[in-house]
mmCIF file of the N, C-alpha and C atoms, coordinates in Angstrom:
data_MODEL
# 
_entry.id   MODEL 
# 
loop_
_atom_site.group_PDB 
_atom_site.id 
_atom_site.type_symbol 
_atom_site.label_atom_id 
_atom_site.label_alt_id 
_atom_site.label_comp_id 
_atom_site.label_asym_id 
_atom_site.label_entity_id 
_atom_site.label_seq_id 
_atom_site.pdbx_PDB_ins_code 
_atom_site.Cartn_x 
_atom_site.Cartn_y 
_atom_site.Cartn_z 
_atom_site.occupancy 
_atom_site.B_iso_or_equiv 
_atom_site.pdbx_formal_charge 
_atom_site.auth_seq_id 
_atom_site.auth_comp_id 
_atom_site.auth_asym_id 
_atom_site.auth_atom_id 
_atom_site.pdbx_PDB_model_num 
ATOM 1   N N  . UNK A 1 1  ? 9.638   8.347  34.128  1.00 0.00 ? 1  UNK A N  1 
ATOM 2   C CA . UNK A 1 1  ? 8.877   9.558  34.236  1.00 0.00 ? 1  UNK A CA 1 
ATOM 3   C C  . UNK A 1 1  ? 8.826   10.287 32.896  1.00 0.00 ? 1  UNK A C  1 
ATOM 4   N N  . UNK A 1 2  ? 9.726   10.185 32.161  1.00 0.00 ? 2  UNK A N  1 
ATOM 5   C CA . UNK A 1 2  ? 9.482   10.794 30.953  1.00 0.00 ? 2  UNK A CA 1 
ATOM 6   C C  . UNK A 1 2  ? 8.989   10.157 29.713  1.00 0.00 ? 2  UNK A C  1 
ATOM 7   N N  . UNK A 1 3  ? 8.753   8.618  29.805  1.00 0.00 ? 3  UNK A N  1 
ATOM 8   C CA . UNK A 1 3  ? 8.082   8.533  28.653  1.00 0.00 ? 3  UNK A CA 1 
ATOM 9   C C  . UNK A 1 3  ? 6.492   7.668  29.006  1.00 0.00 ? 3  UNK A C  1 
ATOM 10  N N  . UNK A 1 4  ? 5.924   7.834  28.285  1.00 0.00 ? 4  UNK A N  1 
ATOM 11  C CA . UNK A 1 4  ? 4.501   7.476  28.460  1.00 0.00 ? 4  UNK A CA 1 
ATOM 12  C C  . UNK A 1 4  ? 4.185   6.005  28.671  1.00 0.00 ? 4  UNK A C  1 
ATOM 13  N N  . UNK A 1 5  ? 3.396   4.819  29.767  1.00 0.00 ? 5  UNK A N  1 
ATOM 14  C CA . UNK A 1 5  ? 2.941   4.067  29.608  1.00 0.00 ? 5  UNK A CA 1 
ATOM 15  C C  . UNK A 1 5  ? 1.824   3.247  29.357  1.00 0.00 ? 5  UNK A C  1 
ATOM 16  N N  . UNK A 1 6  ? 1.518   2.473  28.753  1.00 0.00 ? 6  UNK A N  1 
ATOM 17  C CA . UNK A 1 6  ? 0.243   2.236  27.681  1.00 0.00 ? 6  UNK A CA 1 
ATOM 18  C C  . UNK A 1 6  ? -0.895  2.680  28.383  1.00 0.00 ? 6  UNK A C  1 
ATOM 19  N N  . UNK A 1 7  ? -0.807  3.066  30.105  1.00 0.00 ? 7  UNK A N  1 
ATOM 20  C CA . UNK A 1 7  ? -1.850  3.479  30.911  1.00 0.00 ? 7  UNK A CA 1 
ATOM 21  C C  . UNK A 1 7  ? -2.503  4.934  30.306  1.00 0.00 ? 7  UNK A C  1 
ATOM 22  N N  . UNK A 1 8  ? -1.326  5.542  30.271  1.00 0.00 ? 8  UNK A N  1 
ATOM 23  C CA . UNK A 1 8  ? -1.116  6.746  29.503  1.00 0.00 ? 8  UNK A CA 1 
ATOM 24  C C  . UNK A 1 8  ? -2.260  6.971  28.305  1.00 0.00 ? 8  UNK A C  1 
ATOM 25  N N  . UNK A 1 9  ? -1.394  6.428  27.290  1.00 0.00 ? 9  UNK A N  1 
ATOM 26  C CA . UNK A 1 9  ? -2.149  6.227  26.170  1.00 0.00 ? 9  UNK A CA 1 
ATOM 27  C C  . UNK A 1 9  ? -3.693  5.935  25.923  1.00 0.00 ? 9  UNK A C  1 
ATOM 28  N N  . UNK A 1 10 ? -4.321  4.861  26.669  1.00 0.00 ? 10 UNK A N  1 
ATOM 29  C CA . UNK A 1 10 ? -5.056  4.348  27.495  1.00 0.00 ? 10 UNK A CA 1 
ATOM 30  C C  . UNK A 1 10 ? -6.342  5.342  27.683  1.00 0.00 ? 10 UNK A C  1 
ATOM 31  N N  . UNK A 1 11 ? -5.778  6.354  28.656  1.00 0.00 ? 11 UNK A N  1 
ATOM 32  C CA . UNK A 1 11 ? -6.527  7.075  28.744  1.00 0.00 ? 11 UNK A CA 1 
ATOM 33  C C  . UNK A 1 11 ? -6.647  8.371  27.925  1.00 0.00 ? 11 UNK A C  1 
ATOM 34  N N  . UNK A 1 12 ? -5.920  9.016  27.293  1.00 0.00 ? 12 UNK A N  1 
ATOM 35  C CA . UNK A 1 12 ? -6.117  9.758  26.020  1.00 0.00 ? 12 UNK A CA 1 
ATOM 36  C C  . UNK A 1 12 ? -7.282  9.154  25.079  1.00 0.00 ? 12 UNK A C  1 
ATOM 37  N N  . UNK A 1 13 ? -6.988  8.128  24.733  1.00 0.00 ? 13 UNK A N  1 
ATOM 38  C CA . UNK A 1 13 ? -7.891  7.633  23.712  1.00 0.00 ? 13 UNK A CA 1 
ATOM 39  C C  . UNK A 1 13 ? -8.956  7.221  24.006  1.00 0.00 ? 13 UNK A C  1 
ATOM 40  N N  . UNK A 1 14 ? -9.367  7.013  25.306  1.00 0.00 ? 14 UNK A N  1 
ATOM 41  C CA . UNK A 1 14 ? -10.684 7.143  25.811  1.00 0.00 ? 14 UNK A CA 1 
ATOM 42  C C  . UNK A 1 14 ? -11.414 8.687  26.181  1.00 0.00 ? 14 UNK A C  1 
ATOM 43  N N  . UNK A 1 15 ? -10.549 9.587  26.452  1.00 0.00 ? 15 UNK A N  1 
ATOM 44  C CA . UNK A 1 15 ? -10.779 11.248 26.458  1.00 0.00 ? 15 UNK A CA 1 
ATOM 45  C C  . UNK A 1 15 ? -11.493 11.244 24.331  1.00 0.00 ? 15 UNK A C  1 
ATOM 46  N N  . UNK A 1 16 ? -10.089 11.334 23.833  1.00 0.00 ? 16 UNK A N  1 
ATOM 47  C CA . UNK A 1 16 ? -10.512 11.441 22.258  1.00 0.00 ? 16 UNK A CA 1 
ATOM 48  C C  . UNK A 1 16 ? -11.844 10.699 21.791  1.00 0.00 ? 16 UNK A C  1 
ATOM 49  N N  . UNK A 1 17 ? -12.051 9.615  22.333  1.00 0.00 ? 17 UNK A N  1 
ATOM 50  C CA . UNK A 1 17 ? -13.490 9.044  22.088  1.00 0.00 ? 17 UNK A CA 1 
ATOM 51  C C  . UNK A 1 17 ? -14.789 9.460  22.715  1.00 0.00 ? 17 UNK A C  1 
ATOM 52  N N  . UNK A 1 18 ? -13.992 10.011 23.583  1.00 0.00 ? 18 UNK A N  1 
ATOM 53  C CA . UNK A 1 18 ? -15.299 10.981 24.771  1.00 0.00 ? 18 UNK A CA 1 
ATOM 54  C C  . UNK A 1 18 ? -16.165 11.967 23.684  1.00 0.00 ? 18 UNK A C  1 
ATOM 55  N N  . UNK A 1 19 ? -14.977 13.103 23.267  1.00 0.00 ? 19 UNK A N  1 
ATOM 56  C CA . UNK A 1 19 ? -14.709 14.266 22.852  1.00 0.00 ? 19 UNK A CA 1 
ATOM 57  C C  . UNK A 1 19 ? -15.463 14.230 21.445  1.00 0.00 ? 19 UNK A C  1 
ATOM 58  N N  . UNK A 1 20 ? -14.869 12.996 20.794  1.00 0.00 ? 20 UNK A N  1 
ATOM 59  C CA . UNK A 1 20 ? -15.025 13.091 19.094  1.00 0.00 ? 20 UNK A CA 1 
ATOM 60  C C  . UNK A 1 20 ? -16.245 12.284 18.814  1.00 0.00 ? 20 UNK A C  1 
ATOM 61  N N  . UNK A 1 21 ? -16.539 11.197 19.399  1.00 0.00 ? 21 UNK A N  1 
ATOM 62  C CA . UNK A 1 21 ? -17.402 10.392 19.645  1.00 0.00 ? 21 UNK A CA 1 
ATOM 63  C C  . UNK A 1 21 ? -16.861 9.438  18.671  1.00 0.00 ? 21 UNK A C  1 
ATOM 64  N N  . UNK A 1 22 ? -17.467 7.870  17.931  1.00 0.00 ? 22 UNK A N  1 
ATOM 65  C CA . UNK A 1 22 ? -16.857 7.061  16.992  1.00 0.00 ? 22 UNK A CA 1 
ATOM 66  C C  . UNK A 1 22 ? -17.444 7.636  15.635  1.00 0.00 ? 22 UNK A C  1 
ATOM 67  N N  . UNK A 1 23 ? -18.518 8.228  15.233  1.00 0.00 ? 23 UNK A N  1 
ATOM 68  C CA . UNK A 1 23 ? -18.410 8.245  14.263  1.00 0.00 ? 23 UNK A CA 1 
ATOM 69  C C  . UNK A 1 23 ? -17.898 9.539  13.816  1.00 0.00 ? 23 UNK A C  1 
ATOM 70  N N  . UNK A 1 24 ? -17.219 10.405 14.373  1.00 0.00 ? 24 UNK A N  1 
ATOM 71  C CA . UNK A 1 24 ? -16.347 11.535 13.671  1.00 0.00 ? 24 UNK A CA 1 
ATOM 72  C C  . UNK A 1 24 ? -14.860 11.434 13.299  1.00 0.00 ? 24 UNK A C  1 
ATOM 73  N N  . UNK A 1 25 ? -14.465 10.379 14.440  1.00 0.00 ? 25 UNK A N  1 
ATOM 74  C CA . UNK A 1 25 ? -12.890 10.270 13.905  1.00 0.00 ? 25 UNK A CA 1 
ATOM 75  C C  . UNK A 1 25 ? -12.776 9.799  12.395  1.00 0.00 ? 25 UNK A C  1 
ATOM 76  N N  . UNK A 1 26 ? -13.506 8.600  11.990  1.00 0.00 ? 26 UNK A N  1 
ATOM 77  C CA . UNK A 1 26 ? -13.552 8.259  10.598  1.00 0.00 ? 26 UNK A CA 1 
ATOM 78  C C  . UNK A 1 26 ? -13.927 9.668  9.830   1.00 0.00 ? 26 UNK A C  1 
ATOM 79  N N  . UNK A 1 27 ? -14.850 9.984  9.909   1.00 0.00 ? 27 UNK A N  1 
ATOM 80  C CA . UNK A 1 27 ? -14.876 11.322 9.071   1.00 0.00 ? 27 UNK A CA 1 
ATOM 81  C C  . UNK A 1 27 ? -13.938 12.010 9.327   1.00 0.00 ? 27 UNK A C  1 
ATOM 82  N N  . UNK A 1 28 ? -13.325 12.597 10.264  1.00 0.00 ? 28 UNK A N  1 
ATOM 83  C CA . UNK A 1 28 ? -12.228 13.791 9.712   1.00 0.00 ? 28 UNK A CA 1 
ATOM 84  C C  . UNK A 1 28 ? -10.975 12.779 9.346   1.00 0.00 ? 28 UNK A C  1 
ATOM 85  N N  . UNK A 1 29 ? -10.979 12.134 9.562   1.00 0.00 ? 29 UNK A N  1 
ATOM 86  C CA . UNK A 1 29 ? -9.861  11.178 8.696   1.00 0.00 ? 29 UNK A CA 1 
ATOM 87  C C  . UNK A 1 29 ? -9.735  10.979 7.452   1.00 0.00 ? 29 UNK A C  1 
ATOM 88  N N  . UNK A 1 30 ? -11.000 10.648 7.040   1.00 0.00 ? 30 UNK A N  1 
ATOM 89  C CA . UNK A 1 30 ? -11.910 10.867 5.293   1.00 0.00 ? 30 UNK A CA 1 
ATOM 90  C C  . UNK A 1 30 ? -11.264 12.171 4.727   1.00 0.00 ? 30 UNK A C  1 
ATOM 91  N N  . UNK A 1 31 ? -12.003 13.378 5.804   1.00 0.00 ? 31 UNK A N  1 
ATOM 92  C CA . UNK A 1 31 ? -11.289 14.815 5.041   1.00 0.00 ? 31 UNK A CA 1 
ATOM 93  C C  . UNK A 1 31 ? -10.459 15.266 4.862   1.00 0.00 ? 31 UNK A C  1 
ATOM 94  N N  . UNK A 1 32 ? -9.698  14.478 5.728   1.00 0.00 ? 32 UNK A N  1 
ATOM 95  C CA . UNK A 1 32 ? -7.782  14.512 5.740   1.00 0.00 ? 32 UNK A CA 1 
ATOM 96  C C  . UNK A 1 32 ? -7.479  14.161 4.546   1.00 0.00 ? 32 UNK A C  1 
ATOM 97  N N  . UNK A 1 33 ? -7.535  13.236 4.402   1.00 0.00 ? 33 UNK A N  1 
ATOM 98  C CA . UNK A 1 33 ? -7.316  12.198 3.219   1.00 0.00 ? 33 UNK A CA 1 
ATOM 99  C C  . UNK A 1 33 ? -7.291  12.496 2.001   1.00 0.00 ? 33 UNK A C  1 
ATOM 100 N N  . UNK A 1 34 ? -9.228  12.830 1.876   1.00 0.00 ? 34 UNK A N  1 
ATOM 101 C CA . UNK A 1 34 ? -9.531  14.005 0.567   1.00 0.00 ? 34 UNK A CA 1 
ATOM 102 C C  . UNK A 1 34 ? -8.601  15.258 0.587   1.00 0.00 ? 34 UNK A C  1 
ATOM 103 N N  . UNK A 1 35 ? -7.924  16.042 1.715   1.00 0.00 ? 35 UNK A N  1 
ATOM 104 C CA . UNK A 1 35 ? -7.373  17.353 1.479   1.00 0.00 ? 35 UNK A CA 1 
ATOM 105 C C  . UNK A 1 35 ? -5.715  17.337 1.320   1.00 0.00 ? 35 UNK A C  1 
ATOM 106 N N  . UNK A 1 36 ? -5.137  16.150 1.140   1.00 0.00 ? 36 UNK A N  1 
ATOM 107 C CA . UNK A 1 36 ? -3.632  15.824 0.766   1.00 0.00 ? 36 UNK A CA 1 
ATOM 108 C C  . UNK A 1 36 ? -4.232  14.923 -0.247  1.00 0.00 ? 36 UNK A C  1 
ATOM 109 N N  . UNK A 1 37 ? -5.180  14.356 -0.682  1.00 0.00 ? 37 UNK A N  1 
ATOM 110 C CA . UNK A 1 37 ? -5.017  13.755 -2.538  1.00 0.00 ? 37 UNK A CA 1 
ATOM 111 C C  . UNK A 1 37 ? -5.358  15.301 -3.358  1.00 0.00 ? 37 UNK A C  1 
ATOM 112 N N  . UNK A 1 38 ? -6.165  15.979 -2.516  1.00 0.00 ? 38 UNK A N  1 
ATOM 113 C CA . UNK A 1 38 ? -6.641  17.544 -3.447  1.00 0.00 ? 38 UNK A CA 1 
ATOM 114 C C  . UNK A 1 38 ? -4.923  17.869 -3.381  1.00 0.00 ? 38 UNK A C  1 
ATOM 115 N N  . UNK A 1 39 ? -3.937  18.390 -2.577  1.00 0.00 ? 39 UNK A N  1 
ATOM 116 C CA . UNK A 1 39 ? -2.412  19.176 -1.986  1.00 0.00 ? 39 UNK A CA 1 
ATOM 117 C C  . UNK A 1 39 ? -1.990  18.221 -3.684  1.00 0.00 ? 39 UNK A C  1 
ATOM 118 N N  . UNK A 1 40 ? -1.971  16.836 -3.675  1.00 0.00 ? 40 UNK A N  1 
ATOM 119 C CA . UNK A 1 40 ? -0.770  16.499 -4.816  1.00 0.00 ? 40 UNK A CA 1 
ATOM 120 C C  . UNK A 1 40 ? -1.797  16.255 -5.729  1.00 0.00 ? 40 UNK A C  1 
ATOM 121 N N  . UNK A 1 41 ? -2.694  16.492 -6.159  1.00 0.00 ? 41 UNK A N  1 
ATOM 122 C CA . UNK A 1 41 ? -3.345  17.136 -7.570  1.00 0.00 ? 41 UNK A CA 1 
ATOM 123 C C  . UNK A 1 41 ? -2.886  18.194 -8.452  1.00 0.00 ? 41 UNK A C  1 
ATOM 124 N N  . UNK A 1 42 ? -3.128  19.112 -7.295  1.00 0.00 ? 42 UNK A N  1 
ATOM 125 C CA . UNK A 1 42 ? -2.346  20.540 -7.267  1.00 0.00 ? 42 UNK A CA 1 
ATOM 126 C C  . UNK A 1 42 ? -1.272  20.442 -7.495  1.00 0.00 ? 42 UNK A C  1 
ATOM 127 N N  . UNK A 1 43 ? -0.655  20.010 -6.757  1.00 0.00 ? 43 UNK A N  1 
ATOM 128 C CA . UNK A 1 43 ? 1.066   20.301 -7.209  1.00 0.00 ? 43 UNK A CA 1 
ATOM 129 C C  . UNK A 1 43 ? 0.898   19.698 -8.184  1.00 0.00 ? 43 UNK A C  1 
ATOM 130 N N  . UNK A 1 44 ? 1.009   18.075 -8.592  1.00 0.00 ? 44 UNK A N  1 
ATOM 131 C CA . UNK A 1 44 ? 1.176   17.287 -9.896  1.00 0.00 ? 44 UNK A CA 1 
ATOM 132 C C  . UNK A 1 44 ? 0.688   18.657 -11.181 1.00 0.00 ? 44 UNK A C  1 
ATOM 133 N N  . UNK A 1 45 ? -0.632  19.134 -10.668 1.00 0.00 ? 45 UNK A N  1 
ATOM 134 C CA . UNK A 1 45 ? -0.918  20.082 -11.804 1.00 0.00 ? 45 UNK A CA 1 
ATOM 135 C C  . UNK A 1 45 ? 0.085   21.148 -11.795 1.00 0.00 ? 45 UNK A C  1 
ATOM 136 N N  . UNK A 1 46 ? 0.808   21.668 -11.235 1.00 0.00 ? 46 UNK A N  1 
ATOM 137 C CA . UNK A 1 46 ? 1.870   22.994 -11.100 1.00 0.00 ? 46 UNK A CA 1 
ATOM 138 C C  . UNK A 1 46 ? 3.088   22.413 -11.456 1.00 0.00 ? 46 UNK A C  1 
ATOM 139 N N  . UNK A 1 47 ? 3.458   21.129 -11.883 1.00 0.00 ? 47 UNK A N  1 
ATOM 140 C CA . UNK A 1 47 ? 4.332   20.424 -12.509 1.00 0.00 ? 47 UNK A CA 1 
ATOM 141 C C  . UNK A 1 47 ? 4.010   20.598 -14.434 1.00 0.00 ? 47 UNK A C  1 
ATOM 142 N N  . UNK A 1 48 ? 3.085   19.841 -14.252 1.00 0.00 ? 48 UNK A N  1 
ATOM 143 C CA . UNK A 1 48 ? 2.350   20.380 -15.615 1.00 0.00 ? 48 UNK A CA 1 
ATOM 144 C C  . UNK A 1 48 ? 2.167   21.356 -16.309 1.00 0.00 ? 48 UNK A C  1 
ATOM 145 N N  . UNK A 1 49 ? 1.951   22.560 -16.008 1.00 0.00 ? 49 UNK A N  1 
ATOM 146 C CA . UNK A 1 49 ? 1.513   23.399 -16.558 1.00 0.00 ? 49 UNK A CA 1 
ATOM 147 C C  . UNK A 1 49 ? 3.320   23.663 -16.455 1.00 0.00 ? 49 UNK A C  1 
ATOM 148 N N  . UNK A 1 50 ? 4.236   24.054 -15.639 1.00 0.00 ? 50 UNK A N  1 
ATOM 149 C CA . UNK A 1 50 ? 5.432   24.576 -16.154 1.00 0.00 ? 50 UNK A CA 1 
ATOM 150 C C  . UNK A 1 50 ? 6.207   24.200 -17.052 1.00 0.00 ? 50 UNK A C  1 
ATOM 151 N N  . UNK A 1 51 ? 6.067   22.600 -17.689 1.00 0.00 ? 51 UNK A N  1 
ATOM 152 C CA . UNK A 1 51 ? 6.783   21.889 -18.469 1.00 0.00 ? 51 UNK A CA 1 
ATOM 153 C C  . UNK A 1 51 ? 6.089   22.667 -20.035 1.00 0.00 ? 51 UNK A C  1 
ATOM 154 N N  . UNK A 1 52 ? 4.928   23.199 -19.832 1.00 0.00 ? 52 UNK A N  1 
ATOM 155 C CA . UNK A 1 52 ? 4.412   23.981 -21.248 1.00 0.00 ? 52 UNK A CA 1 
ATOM 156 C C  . UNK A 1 52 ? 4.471   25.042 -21.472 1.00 0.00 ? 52 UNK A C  1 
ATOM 157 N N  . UNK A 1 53 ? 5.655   26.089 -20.818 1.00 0.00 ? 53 UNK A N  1 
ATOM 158 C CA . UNK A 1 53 ? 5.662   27.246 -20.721 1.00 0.00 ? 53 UNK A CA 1 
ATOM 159 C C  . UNK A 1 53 ? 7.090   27.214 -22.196 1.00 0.00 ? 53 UNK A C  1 
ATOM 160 N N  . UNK A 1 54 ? 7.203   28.482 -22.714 1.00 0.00 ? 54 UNK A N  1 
ATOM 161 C CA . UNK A 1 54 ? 7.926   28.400 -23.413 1.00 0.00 ? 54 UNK A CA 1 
ATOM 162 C C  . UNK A 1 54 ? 7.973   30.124 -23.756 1.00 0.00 ? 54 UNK A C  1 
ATOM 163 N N  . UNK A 1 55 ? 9.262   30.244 -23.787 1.00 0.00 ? 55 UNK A N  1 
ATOM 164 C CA . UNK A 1 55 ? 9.923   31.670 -24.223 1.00 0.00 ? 55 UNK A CA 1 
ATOM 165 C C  . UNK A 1 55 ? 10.048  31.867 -25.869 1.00 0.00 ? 55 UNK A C  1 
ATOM 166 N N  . UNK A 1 56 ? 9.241   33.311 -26.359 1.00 0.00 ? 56 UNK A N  1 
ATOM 167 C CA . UNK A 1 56 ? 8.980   33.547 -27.731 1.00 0.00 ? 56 UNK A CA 1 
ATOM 168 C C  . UNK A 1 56 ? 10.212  34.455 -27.571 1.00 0.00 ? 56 UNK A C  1 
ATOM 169 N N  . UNK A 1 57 ? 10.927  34.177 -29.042 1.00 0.00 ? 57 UNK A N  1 
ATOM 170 C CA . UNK A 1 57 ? 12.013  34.945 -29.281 1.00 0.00 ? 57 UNK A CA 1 
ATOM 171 C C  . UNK A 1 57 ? 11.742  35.111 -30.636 1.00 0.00 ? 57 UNK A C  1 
ATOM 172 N N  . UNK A 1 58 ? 12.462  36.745 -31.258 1.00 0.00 ? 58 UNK A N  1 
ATOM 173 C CA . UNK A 1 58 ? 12.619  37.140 -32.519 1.00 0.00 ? 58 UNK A CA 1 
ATOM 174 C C  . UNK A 1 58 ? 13.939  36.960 -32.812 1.00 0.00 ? 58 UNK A C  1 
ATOM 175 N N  . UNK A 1 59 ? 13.929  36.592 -33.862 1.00 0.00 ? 59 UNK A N  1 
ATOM 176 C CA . UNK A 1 59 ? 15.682  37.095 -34.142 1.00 0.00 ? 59 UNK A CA 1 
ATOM 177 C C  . UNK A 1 59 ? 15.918  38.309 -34.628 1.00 0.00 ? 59 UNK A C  1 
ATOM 178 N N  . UNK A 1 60 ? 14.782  38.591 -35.282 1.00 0.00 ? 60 UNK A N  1 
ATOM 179 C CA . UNK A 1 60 ? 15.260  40.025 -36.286 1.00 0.00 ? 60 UNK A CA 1 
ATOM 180 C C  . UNK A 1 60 ? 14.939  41.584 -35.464 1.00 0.00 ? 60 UNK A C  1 
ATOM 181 N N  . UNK A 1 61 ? 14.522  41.062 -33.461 1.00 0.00 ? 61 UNK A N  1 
ATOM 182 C CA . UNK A 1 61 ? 14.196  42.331 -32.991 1.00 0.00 ? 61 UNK A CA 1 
ATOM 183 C C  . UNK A 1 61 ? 15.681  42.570 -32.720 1.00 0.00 ? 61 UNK A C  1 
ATOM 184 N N  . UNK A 1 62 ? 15.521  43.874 -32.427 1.00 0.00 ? 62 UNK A N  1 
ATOM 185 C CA . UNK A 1 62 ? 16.906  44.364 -32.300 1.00 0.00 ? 62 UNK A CA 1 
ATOM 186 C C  . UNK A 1 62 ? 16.278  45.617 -30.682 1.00 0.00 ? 62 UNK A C  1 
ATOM 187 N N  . UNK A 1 63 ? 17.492  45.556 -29.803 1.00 0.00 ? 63 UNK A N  1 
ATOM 188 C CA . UNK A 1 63 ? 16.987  46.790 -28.651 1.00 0.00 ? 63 UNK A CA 1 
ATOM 189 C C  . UNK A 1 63 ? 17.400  48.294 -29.087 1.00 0.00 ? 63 UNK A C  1 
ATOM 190 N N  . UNK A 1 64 ? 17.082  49.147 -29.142 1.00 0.00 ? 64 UNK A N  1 
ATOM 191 C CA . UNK A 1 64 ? 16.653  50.639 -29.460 1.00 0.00 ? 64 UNK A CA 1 
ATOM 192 C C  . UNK A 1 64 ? 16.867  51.545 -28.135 1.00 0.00 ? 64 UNK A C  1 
ATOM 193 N N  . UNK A 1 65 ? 16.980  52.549 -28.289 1.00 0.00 ? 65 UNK A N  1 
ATOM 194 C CA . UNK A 1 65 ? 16.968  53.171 -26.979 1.00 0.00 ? 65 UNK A CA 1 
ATOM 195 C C  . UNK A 1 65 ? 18.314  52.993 -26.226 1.00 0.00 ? 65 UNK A C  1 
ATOM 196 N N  . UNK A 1 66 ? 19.854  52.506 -26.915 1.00 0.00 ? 66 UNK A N  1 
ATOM 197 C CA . UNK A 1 66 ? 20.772  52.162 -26.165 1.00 0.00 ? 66 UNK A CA 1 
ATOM 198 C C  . UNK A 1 66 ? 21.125  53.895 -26.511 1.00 0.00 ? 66 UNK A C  1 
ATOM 199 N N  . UNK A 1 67 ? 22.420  54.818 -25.533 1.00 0.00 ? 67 UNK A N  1 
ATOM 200 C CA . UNK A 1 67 ? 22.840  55.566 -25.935 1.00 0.00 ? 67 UNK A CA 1 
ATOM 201 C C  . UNK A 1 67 ? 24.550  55.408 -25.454 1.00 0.00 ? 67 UNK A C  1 
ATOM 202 N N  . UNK A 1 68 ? 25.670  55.987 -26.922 1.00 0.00 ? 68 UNK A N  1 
ATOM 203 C CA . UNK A 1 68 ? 26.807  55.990 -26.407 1.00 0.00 ? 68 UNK A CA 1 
ATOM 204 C C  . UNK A 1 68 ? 26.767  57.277 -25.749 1.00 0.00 ? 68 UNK A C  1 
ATOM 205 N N  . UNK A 1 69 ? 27.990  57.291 -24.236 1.00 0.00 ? 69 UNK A N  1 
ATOM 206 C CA . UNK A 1 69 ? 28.551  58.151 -23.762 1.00 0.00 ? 69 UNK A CA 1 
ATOM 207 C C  . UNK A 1 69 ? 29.589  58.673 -24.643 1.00 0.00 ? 69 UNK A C  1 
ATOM 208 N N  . UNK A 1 70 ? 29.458  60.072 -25.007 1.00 0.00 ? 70 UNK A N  1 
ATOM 209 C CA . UNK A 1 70 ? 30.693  61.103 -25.773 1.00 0.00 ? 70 UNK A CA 1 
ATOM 210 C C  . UNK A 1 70 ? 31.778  60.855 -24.708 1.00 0.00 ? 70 UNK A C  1 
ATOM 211 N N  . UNK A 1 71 ? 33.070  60.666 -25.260 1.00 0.00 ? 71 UNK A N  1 
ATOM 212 C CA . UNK A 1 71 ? 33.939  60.989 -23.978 1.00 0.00 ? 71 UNK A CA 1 
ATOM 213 C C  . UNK A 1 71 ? 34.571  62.299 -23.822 1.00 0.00 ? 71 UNK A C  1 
ATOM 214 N N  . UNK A 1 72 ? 34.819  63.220 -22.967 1.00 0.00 ? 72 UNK A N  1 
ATOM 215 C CA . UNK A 1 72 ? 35.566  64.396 -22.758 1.00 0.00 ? 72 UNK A CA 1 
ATOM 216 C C  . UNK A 1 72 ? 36.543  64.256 -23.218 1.00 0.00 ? 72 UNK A C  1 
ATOM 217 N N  . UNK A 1 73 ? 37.279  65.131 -24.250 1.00 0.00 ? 73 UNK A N  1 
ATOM 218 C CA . UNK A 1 73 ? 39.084  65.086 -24.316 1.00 0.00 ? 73 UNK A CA 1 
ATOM 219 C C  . UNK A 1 73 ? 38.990  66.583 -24.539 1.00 0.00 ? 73 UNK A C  1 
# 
């Protein structure tokens, strides 16, 4: 009772063929396809671009604006 037999199955995939007809499953399969090679483009590119980031440093700046506390005696 709890797991499915190929009757099962069977008939789902004759519902899904009802529903989608044959020539749409290939197409949204296509767009699937195209929209996870577009997902690791993207990322691969967000790999890329961070490996060229780079921090500008001076040596000769110095920070300004520090103040000592006087102490009470």
């Amino acid at each position: 009772m709890g797991s499915f037999s190929i009757w099962h199955w069977m008939i789902v995939l004759v519902i899904v063929l009802l529903v989608f007809g044959r020539g749409k499953i290939p197409e949204l399969m296509g767009d699937m396809a195209k929209g996870i090679k577009s997902f690791k483009k993207g990322m691969a590119d967000d790999d890329v671009a961070d490996d060229k980031r780079t921090v500008e440093h001076r040596a000769d700046e110095t920070v300004s604006g520090v103040k000592e506390k006087a102490s009470k005696s």
